[in-house]
C-alpha positions as CSV (number, residue, x, y, z in Angstrom):
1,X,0.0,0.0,0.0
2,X,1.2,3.1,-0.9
3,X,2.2,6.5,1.5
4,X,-0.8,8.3,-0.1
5,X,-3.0,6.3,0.9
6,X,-1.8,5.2,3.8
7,X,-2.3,9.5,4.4
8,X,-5.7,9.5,3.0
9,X,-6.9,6.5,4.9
10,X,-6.0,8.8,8.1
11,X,-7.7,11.4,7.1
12,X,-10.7,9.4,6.9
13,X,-11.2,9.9,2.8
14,X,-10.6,6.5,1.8
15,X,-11.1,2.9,2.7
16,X,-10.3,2.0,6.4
17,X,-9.8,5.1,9.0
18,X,-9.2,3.3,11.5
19,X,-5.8,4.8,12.5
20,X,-4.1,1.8,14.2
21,X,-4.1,0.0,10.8
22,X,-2.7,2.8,9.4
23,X,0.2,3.1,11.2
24,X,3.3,1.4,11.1
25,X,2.0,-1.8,10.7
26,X,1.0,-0.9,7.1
27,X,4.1,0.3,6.0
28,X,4.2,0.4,2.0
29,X,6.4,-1.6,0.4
30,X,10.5,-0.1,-0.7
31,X,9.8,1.6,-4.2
32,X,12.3,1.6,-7.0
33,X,13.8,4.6,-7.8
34,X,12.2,6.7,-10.6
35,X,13.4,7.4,-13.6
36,X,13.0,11.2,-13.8
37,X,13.4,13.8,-10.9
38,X,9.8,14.7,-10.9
39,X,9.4,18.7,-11.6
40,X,7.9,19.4,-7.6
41,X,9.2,17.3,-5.3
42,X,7.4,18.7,-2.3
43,X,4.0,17.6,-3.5
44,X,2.6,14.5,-4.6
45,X,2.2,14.0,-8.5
46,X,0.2,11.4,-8.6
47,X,-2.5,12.2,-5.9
48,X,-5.5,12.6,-6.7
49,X,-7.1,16.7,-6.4
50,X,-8.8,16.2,-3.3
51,X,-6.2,14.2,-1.5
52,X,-3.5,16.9,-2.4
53,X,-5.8,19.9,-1.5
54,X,-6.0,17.9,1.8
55,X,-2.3,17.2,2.5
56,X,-1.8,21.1,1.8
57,X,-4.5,21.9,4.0
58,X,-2.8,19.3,6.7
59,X,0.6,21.2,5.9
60,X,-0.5,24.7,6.4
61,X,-2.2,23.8,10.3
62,X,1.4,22.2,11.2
63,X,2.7,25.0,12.5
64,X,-0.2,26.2,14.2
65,X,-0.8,23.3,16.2
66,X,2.9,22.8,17.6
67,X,3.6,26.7,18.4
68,X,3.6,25.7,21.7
69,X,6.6,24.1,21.6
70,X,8.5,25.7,19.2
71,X,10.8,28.7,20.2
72,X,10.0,31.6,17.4
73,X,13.0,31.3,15.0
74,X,12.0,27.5,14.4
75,X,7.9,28.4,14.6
76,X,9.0,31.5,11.5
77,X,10.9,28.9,9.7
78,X,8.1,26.1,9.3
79,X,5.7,28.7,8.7
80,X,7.9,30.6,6.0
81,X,8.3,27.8,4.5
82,X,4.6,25.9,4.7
83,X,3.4,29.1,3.7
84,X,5.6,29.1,0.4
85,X,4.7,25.8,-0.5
86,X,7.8,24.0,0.7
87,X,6.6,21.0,2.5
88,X,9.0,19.1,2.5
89,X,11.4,21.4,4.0
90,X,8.6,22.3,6.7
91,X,8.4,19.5,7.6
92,X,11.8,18.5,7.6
93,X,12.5,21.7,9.8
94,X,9.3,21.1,12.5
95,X,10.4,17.8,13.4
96,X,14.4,19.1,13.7
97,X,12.6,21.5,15.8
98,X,10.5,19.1,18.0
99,X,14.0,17.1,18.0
100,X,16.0,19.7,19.4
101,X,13.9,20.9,22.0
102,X,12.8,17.9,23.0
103,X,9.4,18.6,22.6
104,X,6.8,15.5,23.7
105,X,4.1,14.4,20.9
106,X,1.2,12.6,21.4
107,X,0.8,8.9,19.6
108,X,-1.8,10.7,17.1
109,X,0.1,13.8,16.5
110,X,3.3,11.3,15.8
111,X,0.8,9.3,13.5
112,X,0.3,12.3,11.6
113,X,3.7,13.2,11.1
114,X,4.5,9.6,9.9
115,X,1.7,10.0,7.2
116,X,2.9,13.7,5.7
117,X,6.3,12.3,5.5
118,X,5.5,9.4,3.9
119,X,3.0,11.0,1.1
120,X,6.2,13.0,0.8
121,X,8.5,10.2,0.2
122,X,10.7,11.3,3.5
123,X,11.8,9.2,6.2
124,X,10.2,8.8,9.2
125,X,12.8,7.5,11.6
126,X,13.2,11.0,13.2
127,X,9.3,10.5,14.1
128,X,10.1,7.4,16.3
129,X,13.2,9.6,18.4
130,X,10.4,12.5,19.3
131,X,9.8,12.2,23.1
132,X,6.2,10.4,24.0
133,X,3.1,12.8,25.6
């Protein structure tokens, strides 16, 4: 199964939402590498619309919902770069963020990391060092 839909399926728009299933124990299979760089990385080619617009919508509320334990020059830099479209790299920078400060994360909030950075073909091992809520 792949990372999108392992993402949708959380989000409740396809097939099973029942989050412990979609959690590490489906984890999709390795992938081979692809042929072409694709020409925007950061967001999901071959998503459909509505599972896209979601992810983005998902993407943008990140920073919102951990500003509480974020200092301010990592809280500006995920939000710079969510807001420009950079997901990747916001994401990449809000769990370096959690990382560094320690910062504890509740089993669905680490659930919902896991799924963002899978749609967008990044690791997840950070996830699994973040301090437990």
């Amino acid at each position: 199964m792949g990372a999108m839909e392992d993402f949708l399926r959380l989000l409740g728009l396809t097939g099973d939402a029942d989050p412990a299933r979609a959690g590490d124990a489906a984890r999709p299979a390795p992938r081979a590498p692809a042929a072409a760089p694709a020409a925007a990385p950061e967001r999901p080619a071959a998503a459909p619309a509505v599972g896209r617009r979601r992810l983005e919508q998902t993407l943008r509320r990140l920073p919102d919902r951990y500003r509480d334990r974020l200092g301010p020059p990592a809280l500006r830099q995920v939000t710079r770069a969510a807001a420009g479209g950079r997901w990747d790299a916001a994401v990449d920078h809000l769990v370096a963020a959690l990382c560094r400060c320690e910062a504890p994360v509740t089993a669905a909030e680490r659930q919902e990391l896991r799924a963002v950075l899978r749609a967008l073909d990044r690791p997840t091992d950070r996830v699994d060092a973040l301090p437990r809520r």
